[in-house]
C-alpha positions as CSV (number, residue, x, y, z in Angstrom):
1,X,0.0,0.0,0.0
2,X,1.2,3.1,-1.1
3,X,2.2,6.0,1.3
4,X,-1.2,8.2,0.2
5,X,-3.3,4.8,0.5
6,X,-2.0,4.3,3.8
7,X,-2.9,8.1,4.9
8,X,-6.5,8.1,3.6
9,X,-7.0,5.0,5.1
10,X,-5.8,5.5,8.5
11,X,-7.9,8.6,8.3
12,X,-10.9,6.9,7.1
13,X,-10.3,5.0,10.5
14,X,-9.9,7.3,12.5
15,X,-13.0,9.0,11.4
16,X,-15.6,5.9,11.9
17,X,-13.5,5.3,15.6
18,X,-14.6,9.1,16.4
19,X,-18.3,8.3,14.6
20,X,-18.7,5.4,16.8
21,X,-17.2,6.5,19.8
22,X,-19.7,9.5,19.6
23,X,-22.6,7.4,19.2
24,X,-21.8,5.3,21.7
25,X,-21.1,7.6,24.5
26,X,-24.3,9.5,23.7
27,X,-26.5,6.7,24.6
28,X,-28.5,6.4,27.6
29,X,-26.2,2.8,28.1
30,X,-22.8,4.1,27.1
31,X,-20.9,1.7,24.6
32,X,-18.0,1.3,22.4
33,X,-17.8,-1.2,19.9
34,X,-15.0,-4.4,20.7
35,X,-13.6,-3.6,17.5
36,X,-11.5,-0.9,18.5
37,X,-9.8,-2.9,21.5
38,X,-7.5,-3.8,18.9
39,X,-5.1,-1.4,17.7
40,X,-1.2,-2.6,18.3
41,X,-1.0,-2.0,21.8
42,X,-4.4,-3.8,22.2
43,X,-3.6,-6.9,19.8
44,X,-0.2,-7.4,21.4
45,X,-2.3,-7.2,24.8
46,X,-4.9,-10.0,23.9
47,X,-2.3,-12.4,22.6
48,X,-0.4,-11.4,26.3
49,X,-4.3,-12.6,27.3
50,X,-4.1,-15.8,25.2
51,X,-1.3,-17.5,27.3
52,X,-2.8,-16.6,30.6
53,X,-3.7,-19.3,33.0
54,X,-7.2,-18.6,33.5
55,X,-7.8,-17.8,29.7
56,X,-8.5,-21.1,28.5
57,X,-9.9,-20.6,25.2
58,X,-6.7,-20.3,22.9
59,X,-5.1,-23.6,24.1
60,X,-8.6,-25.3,24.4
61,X,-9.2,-24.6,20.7
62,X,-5.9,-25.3,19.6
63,X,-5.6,-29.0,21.4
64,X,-9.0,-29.6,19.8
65,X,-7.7,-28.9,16.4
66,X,-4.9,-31.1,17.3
67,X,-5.6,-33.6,18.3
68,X,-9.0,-34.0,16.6
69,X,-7.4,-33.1,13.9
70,X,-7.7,-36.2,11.4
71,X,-11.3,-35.8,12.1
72,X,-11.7,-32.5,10.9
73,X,-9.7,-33.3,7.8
74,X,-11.5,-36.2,6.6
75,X,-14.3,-34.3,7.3
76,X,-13.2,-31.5,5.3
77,X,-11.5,-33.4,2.4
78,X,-8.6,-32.5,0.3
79,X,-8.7,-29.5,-1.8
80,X,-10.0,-26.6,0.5
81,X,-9.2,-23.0,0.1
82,X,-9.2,-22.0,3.6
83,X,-10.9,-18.2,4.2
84,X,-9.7,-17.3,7.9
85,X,-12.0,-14.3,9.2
86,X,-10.0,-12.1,11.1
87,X,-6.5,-14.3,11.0
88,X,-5.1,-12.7,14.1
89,X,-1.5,-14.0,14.6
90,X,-2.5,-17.0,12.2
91,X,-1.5,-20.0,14.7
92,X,-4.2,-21.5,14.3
93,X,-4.3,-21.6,10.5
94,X,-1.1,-22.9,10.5
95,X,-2.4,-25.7,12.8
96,X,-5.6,-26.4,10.6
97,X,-3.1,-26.4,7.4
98,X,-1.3,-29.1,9.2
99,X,-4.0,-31.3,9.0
100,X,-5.8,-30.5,6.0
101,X,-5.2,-32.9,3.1
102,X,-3.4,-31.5,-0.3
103,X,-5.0,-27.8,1.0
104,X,-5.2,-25.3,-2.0
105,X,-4.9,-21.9,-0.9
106,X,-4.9,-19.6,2.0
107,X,-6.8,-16.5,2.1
108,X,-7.1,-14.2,5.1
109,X,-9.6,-11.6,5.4
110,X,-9.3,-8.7,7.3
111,X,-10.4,-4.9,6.9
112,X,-7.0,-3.5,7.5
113,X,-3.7,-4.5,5.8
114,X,-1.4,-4.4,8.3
115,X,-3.2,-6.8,10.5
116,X,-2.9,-9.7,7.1
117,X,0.7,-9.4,7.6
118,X,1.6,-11.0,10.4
119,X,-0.8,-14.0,9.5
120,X,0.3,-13.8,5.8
121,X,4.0,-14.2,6.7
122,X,3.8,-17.5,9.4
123,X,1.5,-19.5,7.0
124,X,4.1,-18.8,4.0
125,X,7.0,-19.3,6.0
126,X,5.4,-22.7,7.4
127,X,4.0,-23.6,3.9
128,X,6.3,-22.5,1.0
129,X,4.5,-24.4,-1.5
130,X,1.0,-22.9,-0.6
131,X,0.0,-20.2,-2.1
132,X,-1.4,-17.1,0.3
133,X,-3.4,-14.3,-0.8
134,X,-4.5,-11.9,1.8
135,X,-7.8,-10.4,1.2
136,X,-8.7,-6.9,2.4
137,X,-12.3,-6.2,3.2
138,X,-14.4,-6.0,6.3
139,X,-15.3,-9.5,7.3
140,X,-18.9,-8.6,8.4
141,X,-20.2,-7.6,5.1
142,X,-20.3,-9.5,2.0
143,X,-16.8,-9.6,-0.1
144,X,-15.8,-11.4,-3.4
145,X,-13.0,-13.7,-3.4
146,X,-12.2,-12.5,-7.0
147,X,-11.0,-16.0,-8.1
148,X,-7.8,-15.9,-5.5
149,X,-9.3,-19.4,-4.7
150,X,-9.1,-21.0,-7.8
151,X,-8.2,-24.6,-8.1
152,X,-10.1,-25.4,-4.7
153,X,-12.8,-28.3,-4.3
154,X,-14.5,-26.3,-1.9
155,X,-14.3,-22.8,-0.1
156,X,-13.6,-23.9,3.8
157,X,-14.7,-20.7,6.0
158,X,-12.2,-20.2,9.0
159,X,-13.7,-18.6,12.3
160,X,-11.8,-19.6,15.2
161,X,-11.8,-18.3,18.7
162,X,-15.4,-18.0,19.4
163,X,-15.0,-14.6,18.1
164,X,-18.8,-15.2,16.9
165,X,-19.7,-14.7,20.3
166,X,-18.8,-11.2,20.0
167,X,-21.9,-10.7,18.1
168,X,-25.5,-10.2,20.0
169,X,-28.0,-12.8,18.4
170,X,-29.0,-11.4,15.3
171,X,-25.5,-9.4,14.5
172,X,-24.5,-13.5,14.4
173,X,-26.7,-14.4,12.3
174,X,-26.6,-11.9,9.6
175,X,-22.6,-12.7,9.9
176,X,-23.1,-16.4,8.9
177,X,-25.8,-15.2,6.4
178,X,-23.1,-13.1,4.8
179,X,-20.4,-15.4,4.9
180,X,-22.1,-18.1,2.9
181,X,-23.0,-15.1,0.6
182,X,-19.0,-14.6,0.2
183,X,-17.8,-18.2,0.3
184,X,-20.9,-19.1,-2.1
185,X,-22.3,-22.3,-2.1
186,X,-21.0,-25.7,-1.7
187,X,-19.0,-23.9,1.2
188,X,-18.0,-25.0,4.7
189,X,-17.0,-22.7,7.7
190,X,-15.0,-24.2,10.9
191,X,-16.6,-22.6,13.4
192,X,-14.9,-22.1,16.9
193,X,-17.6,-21.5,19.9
194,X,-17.0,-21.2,23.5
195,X,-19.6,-23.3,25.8
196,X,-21.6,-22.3,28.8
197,X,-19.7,-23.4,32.0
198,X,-19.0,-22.2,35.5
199,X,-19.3,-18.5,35.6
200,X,-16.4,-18.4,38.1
201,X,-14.0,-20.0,35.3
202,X,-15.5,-17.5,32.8
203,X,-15.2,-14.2,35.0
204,X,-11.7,-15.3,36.0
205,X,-11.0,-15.6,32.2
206,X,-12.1,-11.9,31.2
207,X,-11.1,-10.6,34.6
208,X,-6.7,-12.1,35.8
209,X,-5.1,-12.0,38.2
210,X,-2.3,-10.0,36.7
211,X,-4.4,-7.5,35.4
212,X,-3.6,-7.9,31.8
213,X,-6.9,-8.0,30.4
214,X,-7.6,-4.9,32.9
215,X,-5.4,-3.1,30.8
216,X,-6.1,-4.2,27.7
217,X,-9.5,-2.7,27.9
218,X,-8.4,0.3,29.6
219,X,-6.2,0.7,26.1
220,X,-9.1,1.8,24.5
221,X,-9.8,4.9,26.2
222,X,-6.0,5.5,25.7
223,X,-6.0,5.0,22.1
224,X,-9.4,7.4,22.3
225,X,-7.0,10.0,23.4
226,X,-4.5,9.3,21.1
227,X,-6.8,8.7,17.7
228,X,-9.8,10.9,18.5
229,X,-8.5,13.9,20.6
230,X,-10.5,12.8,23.8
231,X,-9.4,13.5,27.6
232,X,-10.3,10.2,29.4
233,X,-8.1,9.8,32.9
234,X,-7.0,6.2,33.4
235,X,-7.1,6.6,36.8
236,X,-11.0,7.9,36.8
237,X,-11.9,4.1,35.3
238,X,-11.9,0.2,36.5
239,X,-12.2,-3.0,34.4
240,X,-15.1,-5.2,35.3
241,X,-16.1,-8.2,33.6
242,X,-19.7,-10.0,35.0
243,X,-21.5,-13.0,33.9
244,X,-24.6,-11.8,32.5
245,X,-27.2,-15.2,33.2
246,X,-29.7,-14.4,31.1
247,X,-28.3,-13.4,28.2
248,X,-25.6,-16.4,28.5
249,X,-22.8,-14.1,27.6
250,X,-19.4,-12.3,29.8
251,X,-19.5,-8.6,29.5
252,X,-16.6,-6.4,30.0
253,X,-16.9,-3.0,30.8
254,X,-15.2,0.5,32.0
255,X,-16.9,1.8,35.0
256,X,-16.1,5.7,36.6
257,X,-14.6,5.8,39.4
258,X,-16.3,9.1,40.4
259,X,-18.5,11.7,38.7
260,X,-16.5,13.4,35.5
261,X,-16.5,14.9,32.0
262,X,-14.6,14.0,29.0
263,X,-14.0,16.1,26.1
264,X,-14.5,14.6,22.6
265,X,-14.3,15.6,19.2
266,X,-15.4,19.0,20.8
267,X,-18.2,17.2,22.8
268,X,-18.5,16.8,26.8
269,X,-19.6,13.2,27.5
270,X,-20.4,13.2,31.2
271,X,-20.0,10.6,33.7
272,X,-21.9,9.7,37.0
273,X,-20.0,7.4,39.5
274,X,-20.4,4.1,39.2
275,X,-21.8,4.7,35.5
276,X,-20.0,1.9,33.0
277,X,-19.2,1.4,29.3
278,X,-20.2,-1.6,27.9
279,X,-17.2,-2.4,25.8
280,X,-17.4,-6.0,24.8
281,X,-19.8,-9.2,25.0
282,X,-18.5,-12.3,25.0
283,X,-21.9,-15.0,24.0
284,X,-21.1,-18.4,25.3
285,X,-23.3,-21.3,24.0
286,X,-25.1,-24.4,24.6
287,X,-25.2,-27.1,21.5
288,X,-28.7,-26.3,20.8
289,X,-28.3,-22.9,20.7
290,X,-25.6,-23.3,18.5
291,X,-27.1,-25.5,16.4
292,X,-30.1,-22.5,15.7
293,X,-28.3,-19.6,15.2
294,X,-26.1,-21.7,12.5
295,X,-29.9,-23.1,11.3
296,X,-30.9,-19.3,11.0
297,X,-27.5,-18.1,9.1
298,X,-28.2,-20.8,6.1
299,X,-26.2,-23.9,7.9
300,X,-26.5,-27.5,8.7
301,X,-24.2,-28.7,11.3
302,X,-22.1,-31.5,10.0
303,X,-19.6,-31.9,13.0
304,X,-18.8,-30.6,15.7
305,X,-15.7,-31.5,18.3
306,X,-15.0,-30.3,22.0
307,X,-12.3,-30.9,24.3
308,X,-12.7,-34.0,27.2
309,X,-13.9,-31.3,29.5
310,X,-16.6,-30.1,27.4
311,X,-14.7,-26.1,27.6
312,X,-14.9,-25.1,24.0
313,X,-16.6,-26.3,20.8
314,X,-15.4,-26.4,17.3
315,X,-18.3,-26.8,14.6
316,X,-17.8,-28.1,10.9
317,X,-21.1,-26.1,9.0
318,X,-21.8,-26.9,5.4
319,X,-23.9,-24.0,3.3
């Protein structure tokens, strides 16, 4: 990407971050969207999050894919392009690649370039032979693969680490609508999916003991001052992560430590104590449930794995 592409599209960024960040605070229920958590400081955060002791999803998923890994790929069959949604690091493509039989392509999908990179570079250095074709476009709306998986027996959808469950109900299932819009029909999508358990095990997960996931989500009223010109104190806000019961799902959330007002893109959003943002939702499922909300999106459930204490789920969906 050119240096002028790179400008206008870091400003385009910035722009929606300061839309949304607007909107959010504005509401009667203040909220910022999870997307933003991740700019560098927050991805290198989360993957400090992944190797946590109490975060158990990463590893969960990736000894599923492991060691049911002959399953999935006679399951799966030879020939798949694999789409990854958001590729993160790309570990875990690397693992799925390692299984997969005589795999085609690999194309990651992601809405800003410099987050393909990192994912782009360990599948091709693990794979020389494979050929890897980033894709830029936001994973939540429809996108065309413009023939980079040619050569492929089917398109195989990649959505690891239960990120679906960032989605409220609905947002999920227009997601899995759109994705089989994208990877067309005849697709699959490997679907990771956290599972209902202990809330204790899920608060501790979204709430260590180090504090590192504290401060992850206290980066984003740092980048906020950075990226959007606002005045948030650090020191004025907590971390708090609760089990919501009825909805099923772990919230996190930024609450004021006492009453205050922050300036914002020449607003003043005003605090009262106690009063929290609702930053991120993290659904967490039951098989049945599951099993709809795919149903709903346009898929059957053809497989579906989980580890021998029943932690985390990965699904095998055909369109």
């Amino acid at each position: 990407m050119s240096g002028a592409l790179a400008r206008d599209a870091a400003a385009a960024q910035r722009a929606a971050l300061v839309a949304d960040a607007l909107a959010g605070l504005s509401a009667p229920r203040k909220t910022l969207p999870c997307k933003w958590l991740y700019d560098a400081e927050g991805a290198r955060l989360f993957e400090a999050i992944t190797r946590l002791p109490e975060y158990y999803p990463t590893r969960t998923e990736m000894r599923i894919l492991e060691e049911s890994g002959p399953a999935i790929a006679e399951a799966i069959g030879p020939g798949a392009a694999v789409v990854e949604f958001g590729p993160g690091d790309g570990l875990k493509a690397v693992q799925l690649l390692r299984v997969l039989q005589a795999p085609v392509a690999y194309l990651p999908v992601d809405i800003a370039p410099e987050w393909l990179e990192a994912a782009a570079s360990r599948v091709a250095e693990a794979f020389p032979g494979l050929p890897v074709r980033p894709v830029v476009a936001d994973f939540t709306q429809p996108f065309a693969l413009a023939g980079r998986a040619e050569g492929s027996t089917t398109h195989l959808g990649f959505f690891p680490g239960s990120t679906i469950g960032n989605f409220a109900p609905e947002e999920a299932v227009a997601f899995l609508r759109r994705a089989r819009l994208s990877l067309k029909s005849g697709a699959r999508l490997l679907l990771g999916a956290d599972l209902v358990k202990d809330p204790a095990v899920l608060e501790a997960a979204y709430d260590d003991a180090a504090g590192v996931t504290a401060a992850f989500n206290l980066n984003l009223l740092r980048r906020l001052n950075r990226e959007a010109g606002a005045d948030f104190d650090l020191d004025g806000f907590r971390h708090q992560a609760v089990w919501n019961a009825g909805l099923e799902r772990v919230e996190m959330h930024l609450v004021a430590q006492r009453p205050q007002s922050v300036r914002l893109a020449g607003r003043t959003i005003r605090f009262a104590a106690g009063e929290t943002i609702h930053t991120e939702s993290s659904h967490k499922y039951r098989p049945d449930r599951l099993r709809t909300l795919a149903e709903a999106g346009g898929w059957r459930e053809a497989a579906m794995w989980t580890d021998p204490a029943g932690l985390f789920s990965v699904w095998l969906l055909e369109g």
